[in-house]
N, C-alpha and C positions, 0 to 999 in steps of 0.2 A: 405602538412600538412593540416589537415582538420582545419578551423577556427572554435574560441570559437563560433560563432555565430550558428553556425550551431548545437550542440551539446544544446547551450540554446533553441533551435527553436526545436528540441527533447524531450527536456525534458520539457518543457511548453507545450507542447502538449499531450504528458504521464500525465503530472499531469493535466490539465482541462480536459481528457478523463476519469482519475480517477475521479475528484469531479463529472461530468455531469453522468459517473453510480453512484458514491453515493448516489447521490441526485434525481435521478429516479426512479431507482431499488427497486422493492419491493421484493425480492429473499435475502435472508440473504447470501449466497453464495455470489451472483453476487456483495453483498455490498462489502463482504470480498476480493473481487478479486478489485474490485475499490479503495478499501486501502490500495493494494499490490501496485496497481497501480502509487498510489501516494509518497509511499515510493521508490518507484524505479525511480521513475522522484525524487528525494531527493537523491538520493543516486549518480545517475547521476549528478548534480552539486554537490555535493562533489567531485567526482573523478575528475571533468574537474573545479576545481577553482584551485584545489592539482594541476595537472599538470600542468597549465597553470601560475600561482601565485608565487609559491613556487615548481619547480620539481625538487629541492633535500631531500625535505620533504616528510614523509609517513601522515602526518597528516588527509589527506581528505580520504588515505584510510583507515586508523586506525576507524573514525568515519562512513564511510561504510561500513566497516565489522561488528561496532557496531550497527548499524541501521540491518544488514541483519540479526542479532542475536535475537535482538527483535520484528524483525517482521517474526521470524520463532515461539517465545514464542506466541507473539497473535497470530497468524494462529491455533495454538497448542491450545490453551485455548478456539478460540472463536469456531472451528469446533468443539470440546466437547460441547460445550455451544447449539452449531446447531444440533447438534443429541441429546443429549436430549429436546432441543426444538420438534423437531421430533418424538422423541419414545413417546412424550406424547401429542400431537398433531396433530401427522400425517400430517404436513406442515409446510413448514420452510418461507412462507409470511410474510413479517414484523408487516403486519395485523391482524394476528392471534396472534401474543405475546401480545395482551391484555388483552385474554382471560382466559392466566395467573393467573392474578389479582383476578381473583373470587376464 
């Protein structure tokens, strides 16, 4: 059996690989893939506190599946949001949504 440690040392590593592209990344894509990232290292200690905690309970999955749901809505909302930042711009830099503004 794999120990919890190892599954934390996973998923601590998913999520500061997520924040270090959020916080880089000047590609609205590459942002959006870093706060996939961060959800899924979430998601990950949910299912390994569920099993490991409580394994006759569905609870950790229950709230995984709810996170996988809303982060299929923002995926959904913010690529819409990235193509017309695009079709009126012609570049999706996070640089260039200032330019917006005028």
């Amino acid at each position: 059996m794999i120990p919890v440690e190892a599954y934390l040392v996973v998923s601590t590593l998913l999520f500061f690989i997520g924040v270090y592209g959020f916080l880089v990344r000047k590609n609205l894509i590459g942002i959006l893939m870093a706060v996939e990232l961060i959800l899924n290292a979430v998601n990950i200690n949910f299912v390994v506190f569920n099993r490991f905690l409580y394994p006759d309970h569905l609870e950790g999955y229950i709230y995984s599946l709810f996170v996988i749901v809303v982060a299929a809505a923002e995926t959904a909302i913010a690529i819409s949001i990235i193509i017309n930042v695009y079709r009126k711009l012609k570049d999706v830099r996070v640089d260039s949504i200032n330019e917006l503004k005028n």
